[in-house]
Biopython code that builds the backbone (N, CA, C, O; Angstrom):
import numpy as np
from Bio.PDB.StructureBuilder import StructureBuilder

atoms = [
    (1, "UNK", "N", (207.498, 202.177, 172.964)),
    (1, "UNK", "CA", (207.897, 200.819, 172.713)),
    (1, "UNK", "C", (207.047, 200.215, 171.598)),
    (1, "UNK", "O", (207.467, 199.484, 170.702)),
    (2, "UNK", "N", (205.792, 200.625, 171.782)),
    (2, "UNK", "CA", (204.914, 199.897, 170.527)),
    (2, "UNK", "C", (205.200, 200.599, 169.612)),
    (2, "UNK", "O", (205.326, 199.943, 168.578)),
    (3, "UNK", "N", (205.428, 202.024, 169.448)),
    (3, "UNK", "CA", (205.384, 202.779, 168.391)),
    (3, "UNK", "C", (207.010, 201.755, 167.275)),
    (3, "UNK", "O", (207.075, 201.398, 166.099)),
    (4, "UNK", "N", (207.797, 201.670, 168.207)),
    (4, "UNK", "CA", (208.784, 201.001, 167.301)),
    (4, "UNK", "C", (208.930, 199.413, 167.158)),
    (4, "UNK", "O", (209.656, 198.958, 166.275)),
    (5, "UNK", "N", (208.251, 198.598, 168.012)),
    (5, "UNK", "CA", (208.224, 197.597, 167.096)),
    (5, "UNK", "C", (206.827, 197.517, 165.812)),
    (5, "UNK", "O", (206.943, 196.742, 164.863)),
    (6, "UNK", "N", (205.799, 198.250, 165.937)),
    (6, "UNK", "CA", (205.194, 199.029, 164.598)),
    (6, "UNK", "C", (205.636, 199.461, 163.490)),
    (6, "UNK", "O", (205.281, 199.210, 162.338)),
    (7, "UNK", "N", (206.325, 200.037, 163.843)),
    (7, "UNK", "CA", (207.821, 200.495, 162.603)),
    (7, "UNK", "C", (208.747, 199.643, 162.454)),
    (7, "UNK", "O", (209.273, 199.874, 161.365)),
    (8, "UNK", "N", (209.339, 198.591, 163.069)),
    (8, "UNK", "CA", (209.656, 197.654, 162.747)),
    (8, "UNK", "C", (209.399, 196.682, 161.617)),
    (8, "UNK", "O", (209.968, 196.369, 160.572)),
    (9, "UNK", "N", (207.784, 196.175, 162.575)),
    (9, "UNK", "CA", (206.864, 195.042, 161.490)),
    (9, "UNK", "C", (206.636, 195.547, 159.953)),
    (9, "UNK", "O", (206.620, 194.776, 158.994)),
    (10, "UNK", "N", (206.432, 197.211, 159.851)),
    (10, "UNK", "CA", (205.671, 197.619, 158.931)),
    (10, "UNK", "C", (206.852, 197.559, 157.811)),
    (10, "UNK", "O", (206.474, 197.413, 156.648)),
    (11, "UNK", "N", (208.424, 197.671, 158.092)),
    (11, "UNK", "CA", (209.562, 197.097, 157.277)),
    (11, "UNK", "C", (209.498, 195.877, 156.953)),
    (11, "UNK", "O", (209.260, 195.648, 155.767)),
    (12, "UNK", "N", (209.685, 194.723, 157.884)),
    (12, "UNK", "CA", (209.711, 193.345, 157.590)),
    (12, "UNK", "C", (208.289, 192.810, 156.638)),
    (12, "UNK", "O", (208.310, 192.167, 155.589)),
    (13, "UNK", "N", (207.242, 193.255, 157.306)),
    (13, "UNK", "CA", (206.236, 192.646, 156.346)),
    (13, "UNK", "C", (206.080, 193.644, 155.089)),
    (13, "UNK", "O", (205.303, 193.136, 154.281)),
    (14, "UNK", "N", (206.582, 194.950, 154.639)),
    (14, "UNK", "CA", (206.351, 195.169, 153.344)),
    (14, "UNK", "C", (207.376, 194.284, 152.666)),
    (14, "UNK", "O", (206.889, 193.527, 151.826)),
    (15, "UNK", "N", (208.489, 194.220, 152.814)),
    (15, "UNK", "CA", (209.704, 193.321, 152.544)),
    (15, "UNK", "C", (209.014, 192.132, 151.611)),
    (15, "UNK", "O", (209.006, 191.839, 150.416)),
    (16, "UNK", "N", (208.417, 191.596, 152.886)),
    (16, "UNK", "CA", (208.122, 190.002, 152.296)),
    (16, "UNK", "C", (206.507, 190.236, 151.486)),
    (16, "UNK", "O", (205.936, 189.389, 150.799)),
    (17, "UNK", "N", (206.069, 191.466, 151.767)),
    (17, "UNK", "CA", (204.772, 191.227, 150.690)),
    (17, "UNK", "C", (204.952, 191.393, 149.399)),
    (17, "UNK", "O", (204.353, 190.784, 148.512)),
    (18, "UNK", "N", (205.974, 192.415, 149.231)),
    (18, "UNK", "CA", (206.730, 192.903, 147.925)),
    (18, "UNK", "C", (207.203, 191.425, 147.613)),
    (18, "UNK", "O", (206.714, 190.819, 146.659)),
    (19, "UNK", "N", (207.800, 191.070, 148.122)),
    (19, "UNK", "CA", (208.380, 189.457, 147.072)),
    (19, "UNK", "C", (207.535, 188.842, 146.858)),
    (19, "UNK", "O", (207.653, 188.282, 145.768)),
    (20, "UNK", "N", (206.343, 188.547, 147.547)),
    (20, "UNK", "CA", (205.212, 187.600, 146.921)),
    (20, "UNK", "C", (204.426, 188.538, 145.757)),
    (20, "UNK", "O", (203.492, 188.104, 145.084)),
    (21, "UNK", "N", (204.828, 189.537, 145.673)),
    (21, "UNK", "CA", (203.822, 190.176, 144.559)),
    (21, "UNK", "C", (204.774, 190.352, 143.147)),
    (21, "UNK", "O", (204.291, 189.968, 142.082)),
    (22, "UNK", "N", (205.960, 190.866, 143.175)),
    (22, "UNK", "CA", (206.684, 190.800, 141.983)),
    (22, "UNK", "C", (207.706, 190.035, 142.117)),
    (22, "UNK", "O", (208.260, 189.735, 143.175)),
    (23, "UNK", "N", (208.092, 189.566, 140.611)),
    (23, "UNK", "CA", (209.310, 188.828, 140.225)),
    (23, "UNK", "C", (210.164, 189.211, 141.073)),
    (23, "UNK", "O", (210.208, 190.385, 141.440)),
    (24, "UNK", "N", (210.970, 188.299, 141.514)),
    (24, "UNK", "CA", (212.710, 188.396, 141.931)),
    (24, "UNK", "C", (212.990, 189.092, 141.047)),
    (24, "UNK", "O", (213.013, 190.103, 141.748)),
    (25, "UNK", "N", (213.310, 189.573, 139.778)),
    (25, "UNK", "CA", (214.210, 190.442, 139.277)),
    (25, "UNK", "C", (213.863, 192.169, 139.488)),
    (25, "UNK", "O", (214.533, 193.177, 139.265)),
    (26, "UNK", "N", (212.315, 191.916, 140.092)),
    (26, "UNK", "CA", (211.898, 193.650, 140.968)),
    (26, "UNK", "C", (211.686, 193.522, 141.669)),
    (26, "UNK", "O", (210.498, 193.831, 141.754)),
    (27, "UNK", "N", (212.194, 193.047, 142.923)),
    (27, "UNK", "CA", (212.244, 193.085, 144.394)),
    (27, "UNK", "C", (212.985, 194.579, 144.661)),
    (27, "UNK", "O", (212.292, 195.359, 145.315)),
    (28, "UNK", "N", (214.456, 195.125, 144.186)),
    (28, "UNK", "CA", (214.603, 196.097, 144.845)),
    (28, "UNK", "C", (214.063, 197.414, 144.013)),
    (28, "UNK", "O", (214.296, 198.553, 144.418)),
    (29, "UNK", "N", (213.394, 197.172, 142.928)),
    (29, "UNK", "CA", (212.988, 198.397, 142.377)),
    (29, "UNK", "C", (210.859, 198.230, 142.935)),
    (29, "UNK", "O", (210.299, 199.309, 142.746)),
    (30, "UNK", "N", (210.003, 197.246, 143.432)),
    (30, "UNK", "CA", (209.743, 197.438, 144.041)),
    (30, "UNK", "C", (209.718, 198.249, 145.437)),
    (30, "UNK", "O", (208.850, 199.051, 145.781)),
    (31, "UNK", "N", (210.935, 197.838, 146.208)),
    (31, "UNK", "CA", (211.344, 198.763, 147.605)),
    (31, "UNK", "C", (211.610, 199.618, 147.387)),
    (31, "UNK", "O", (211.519, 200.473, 148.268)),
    (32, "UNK", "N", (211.929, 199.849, 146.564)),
    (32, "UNK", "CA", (212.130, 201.241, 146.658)),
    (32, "UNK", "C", (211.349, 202.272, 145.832)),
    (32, "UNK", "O", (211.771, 203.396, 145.561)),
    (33, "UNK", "N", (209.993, 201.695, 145.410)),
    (33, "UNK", "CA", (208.727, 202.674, 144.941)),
    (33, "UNK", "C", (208.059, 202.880, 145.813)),
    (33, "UNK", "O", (207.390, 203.907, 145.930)),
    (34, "UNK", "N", (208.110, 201.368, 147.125)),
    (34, "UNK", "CA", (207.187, 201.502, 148.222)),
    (34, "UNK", "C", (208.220, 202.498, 149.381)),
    (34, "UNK", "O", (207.604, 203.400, 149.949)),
    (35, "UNK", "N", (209.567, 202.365, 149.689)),
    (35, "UNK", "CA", (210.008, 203.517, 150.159)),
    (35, "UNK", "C", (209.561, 204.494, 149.722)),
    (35, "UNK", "O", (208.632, 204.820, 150.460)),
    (36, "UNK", "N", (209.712, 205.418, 148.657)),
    (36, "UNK", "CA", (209.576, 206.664, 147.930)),
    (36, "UNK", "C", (207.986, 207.294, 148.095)),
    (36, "UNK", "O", (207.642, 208.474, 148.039)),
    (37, "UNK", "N", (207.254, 206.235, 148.290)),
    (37, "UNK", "CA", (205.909, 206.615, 148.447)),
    (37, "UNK", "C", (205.299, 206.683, 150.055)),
    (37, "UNK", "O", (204.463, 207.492, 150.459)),
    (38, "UNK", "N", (205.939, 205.637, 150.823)),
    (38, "UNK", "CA", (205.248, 205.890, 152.066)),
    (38, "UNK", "C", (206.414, 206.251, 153.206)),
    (38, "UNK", "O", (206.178, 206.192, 154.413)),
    (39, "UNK", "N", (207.682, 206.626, 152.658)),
    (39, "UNK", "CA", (209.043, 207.790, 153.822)),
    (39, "UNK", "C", (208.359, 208.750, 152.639)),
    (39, "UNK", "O", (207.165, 208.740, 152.939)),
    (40, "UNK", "N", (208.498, 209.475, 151.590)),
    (40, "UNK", "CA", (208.966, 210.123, 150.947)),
    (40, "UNK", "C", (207.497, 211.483, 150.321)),
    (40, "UNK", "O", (207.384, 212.687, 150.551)),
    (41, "UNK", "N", (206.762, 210.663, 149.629)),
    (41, "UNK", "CA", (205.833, 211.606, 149.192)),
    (41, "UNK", "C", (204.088, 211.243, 149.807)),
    (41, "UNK", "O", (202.987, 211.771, 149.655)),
    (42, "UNK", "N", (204.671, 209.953, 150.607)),
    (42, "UNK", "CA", (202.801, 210.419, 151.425)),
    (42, "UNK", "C", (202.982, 211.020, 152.629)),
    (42, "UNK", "O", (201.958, 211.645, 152.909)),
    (43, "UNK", "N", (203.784, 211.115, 153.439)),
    (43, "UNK", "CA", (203.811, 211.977, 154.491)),
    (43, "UNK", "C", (203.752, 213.223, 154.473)),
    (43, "UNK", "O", (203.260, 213.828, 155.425)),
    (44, "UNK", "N", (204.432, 214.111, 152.963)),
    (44, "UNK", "CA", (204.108, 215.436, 152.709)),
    (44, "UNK", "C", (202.812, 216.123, 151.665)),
    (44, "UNK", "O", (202.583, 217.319, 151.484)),
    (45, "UNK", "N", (202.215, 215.150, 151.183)),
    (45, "UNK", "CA", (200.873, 215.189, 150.662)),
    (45, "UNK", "C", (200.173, 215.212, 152.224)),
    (45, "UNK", "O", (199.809, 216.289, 152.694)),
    (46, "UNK", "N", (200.021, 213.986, 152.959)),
    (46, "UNK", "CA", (198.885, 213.526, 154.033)),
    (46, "UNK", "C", (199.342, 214.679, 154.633)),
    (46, "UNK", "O", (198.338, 215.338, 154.899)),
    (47, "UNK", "N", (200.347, 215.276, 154.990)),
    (47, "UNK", "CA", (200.598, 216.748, 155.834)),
    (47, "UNK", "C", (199.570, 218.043, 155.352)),
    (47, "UNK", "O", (198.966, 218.914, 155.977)),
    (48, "UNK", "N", (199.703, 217.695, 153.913)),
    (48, "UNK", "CA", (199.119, 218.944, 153.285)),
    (48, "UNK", "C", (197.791, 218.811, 153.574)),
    (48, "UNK", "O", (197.166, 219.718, 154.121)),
    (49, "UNK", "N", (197.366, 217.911, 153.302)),
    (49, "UNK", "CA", (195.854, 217.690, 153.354)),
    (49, "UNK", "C", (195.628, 217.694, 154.487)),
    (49, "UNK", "O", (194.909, 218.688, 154.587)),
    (50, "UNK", "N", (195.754, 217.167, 155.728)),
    (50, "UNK", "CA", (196.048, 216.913, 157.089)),
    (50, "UNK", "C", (195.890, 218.632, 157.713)),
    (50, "UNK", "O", (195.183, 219.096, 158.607)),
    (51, "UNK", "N", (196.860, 219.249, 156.814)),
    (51, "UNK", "CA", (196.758, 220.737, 157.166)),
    (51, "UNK", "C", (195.433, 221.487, 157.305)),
    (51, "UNK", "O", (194.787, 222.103, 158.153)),
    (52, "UNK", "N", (195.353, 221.000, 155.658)),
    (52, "UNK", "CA", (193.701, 222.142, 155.196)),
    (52, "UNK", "C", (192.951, 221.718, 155.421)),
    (52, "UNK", "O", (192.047, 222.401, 154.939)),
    (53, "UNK", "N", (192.336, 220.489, 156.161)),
    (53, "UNK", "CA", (191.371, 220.112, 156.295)),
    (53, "UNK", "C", (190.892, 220.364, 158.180)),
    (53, "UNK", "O", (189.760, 220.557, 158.624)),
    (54, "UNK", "N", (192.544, 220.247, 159.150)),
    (54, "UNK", "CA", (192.039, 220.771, 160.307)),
    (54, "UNK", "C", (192.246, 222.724, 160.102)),
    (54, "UNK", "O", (192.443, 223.444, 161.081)),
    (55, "UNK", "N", (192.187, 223.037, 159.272)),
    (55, "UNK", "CA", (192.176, 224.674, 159.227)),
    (55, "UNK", "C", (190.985, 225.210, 158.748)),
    (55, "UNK", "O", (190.539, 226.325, 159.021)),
    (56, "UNK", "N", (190.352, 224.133, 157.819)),
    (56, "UNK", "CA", (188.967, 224.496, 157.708)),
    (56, "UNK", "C", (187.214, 224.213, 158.340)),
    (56, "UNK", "O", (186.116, 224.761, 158.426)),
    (57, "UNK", "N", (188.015, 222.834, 158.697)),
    (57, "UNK", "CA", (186.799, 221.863, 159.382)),
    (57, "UNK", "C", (187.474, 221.708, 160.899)),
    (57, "UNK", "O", (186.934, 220.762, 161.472)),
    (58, "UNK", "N", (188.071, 222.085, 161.383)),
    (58, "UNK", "CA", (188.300, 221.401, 162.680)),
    (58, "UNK", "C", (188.857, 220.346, 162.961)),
    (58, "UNK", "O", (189.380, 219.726, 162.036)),
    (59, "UNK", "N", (188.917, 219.853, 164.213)),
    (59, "UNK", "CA", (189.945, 219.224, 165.045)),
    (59, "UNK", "C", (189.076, 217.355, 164.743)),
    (59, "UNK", "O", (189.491, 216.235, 164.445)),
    (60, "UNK", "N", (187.952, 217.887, 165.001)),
    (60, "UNK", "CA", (186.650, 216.485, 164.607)),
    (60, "UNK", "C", (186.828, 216.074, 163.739)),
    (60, "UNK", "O", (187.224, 214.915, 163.616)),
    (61, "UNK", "N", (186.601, 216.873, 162.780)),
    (61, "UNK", "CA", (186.235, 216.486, 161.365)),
    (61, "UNK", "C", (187.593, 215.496, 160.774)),
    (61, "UNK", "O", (187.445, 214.487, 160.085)),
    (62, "UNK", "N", (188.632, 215.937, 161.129)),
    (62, "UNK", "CA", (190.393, 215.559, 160.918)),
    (62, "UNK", "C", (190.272, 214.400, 161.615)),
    (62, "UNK", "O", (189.989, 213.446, 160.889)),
    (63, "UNK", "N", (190.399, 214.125, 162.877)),
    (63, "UNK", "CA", (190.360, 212.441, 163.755)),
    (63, "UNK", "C", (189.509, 211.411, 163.017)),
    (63, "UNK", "O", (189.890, 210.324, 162.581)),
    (64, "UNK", "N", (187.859, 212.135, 162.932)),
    (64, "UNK", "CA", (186.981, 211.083, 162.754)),
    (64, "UNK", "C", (187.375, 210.726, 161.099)),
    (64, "UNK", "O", (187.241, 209.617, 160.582)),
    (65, "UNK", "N", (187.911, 212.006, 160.398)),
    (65, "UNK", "CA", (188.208, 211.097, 159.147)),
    (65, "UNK", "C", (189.373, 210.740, 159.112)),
    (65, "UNK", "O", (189.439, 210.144, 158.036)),
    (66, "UNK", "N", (190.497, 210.699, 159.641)),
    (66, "UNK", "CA", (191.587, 209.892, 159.772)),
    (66, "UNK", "C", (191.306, 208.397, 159.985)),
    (66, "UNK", "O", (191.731, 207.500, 159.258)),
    (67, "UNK", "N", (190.419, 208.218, 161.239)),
    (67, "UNK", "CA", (190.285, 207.152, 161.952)),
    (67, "UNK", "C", (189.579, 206.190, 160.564)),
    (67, "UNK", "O", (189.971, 205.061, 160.269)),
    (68, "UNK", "N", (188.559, 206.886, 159.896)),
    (68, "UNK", "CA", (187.450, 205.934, 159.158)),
    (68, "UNK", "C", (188.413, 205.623, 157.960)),
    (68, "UNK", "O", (188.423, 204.511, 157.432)),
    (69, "UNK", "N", (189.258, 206.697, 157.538)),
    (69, "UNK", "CA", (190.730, 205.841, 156.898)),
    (69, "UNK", "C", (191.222, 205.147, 156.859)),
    (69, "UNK", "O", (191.343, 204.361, 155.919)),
    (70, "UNK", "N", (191.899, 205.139, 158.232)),
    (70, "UNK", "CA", (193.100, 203.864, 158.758)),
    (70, "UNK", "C", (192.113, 202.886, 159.000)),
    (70, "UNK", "O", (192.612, 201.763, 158.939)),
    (71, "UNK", "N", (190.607, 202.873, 159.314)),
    (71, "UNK", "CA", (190.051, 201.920, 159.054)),
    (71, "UNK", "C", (189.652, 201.152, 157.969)),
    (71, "UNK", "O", (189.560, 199.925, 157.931)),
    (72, "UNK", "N", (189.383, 202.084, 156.949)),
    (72, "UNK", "CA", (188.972, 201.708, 154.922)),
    (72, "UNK", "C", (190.534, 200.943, 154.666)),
    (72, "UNK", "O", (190.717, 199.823, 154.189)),
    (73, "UNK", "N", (191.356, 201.718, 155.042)),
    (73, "UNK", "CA", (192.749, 201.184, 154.683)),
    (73, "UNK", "C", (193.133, 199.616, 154.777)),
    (73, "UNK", "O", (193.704, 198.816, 154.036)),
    (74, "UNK", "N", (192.437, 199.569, 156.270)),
    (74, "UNK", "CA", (192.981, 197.801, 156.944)),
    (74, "UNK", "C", (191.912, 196.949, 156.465)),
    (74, "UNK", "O", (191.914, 195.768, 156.117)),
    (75, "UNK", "N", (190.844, 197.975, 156.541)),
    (75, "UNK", "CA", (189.476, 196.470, 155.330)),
    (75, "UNK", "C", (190.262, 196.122, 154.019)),
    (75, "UNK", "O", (190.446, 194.937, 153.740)),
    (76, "UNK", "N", (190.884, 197.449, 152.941)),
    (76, "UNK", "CA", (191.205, 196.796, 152.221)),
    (76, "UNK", "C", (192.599, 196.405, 151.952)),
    (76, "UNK", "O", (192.803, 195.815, 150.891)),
    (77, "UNK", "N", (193.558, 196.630, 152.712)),
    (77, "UNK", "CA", (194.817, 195.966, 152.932)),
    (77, "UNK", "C", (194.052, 194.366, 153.600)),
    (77, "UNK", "O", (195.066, 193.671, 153.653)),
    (78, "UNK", "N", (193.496, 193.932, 153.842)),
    (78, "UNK", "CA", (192.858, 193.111, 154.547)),
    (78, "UNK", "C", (192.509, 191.727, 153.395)),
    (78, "UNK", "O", (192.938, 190.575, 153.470)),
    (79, "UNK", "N", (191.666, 192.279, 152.445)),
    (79, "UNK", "CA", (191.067, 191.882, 151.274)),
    (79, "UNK", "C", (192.380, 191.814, 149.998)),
    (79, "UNK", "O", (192.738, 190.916, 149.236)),
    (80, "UNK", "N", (192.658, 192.655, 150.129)),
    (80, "UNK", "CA", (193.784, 192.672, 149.097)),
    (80, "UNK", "C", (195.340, 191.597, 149.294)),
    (80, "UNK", "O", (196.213, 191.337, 148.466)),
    (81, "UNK", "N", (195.181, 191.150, 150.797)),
    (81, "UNK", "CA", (196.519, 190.517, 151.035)),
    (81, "UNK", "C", (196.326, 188.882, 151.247)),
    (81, "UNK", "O", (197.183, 188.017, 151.429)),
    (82, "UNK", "N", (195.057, 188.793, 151.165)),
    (82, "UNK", "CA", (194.046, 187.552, 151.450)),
    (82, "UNK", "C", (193.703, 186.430, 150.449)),
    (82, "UNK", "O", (192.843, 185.556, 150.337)),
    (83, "UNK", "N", (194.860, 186.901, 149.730)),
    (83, "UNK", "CA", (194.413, 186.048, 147.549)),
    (83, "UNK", "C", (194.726, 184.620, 148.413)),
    (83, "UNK", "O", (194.436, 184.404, 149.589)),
    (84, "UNK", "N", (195.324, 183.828, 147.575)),
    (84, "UNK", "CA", (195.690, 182.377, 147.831)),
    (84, "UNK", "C", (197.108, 182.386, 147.092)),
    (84, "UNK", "O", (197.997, 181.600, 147.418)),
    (85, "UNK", "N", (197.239, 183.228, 146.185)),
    (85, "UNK", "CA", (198.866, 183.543, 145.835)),
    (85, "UNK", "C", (199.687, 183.865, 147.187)),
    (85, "UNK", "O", (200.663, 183.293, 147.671)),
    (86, "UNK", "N", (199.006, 184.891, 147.590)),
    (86, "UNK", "CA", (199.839, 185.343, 149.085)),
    (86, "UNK", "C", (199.951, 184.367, 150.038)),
    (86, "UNK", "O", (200.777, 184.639, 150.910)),
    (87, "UNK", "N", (199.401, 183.344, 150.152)),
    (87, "UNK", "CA", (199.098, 182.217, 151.238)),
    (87, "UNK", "C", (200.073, 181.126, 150.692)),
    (87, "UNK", "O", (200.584, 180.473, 151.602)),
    (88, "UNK", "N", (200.252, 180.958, 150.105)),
    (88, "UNK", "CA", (200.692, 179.613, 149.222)),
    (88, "UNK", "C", (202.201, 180.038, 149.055)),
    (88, "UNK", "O", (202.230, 180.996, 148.282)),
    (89, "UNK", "N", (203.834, 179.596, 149.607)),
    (89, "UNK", "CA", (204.778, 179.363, 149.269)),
    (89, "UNK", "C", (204.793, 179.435, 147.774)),
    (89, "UNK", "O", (204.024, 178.767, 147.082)),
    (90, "UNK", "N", (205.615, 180.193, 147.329)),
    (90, "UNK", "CA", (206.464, 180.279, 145.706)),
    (90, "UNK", "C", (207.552, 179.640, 145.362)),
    (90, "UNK", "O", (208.318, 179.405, 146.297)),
    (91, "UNK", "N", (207.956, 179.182, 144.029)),
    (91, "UNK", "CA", (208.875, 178.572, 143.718)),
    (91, "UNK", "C", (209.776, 179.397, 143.130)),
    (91, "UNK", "O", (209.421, 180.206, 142.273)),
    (92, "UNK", "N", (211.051, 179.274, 143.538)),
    (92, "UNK", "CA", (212.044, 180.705, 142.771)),
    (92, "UNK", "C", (211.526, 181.175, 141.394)),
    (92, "UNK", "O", (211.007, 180.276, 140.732)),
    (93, "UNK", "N", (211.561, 182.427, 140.814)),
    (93, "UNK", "CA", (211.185, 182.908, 139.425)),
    (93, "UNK", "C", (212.674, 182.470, 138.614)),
    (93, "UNK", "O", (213.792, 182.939, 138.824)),
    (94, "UNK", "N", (212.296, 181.474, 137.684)),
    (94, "UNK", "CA", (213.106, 181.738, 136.444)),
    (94, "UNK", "C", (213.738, 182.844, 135.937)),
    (94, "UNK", "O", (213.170, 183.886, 135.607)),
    (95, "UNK", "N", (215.171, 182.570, 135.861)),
    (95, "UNK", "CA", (215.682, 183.869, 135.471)),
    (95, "UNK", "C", (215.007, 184.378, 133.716)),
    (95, "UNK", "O", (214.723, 183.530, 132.870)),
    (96, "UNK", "N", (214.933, 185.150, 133.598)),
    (96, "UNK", "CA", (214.175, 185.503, 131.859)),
    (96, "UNK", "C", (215.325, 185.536, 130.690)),
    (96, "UNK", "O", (216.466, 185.888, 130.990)),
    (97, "UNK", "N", (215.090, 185.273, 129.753)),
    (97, "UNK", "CA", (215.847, 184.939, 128.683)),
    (97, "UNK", "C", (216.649, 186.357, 128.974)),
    (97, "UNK", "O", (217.634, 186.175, 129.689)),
    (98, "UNK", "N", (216.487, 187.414, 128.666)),
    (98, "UNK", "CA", (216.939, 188.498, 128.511)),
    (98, "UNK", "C", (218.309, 188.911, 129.252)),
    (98, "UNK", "O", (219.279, 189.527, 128.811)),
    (99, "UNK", "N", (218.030, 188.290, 130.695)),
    (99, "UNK", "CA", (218.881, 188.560, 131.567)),
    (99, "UNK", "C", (219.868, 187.012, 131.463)),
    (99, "UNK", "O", (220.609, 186.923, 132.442)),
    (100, "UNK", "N", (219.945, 186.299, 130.874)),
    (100, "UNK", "CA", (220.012, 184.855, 131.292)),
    (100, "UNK", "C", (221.432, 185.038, 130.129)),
    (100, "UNK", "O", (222.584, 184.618, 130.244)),
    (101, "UNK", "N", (220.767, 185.853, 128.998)),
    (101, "UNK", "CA", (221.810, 185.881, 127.525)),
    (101, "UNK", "C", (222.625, 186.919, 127.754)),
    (101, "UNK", "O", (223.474, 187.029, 126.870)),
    (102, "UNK", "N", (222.731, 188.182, 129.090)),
    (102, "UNK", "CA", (223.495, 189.214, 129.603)),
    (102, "UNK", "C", (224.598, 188.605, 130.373)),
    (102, "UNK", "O", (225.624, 189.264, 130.544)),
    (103, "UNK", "N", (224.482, 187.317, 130.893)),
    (103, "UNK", "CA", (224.907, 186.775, 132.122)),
    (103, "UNK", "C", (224.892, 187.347, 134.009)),
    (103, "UNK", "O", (225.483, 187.113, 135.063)),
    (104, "UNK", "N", (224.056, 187.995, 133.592)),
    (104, "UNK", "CA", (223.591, 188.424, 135.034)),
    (104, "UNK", "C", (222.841, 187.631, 135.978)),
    (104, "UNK", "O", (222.544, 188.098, 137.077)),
]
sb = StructureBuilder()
sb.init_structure("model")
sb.init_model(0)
sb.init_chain("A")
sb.init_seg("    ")
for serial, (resi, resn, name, xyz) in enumerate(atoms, 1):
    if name == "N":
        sb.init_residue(resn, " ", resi, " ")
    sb.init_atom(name, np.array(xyz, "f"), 0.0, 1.0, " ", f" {name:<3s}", serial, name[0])
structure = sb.get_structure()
């Protein structure tokens, strides 16, 4: 049950962190770099590594550095999501000349 509303949140809030970080006109090419990277090519890298590291060092060595990871990770997902841009409501982005003279 936790495992999926976890997987849940971790959709909805990349969603909305991605819009506070780039323009409306890369919202879906955002999502879909952050799809491609965390469904797509970190699960079969972190596998690989994940692999050789309990094949050479053990079962210890793999947890305790996983754990001090997912911990480095949330200090700096922590720090990094904490600006005052991220806190502070945005005002729609202006569409850009470029796209404005396409009529899109």
């Amino acid at each position: 049950m936790f495992e999926g509303v976890a997987f849940g949140l971790l959709f909805t809030t990349s969603v909305v962190v991605i819009g506070r970080l780039l323009p409306s006109t890369l919202y879906s090419t955002g999502n879909s770099i952050w799809g491609m990277v965390a469904l797509g090519a970190g699960p079969i890298i972190g596998a690989g590594i994940g692999g050789f590291v309990y094949q050479h060092a053990g079962t210890v060595v793999l947890y305790v550095g996983a754990s001090t990871l997912a911990l480095a990770g949330g200090v700096a997902a922590w720090f990094a999501l904490s600006t005052p841009a991220l806190a502070a409501p945005q005002a729609p982005a202006e569409i850009p000349a470029e796209l404005d003279r396409l009529g899109t």
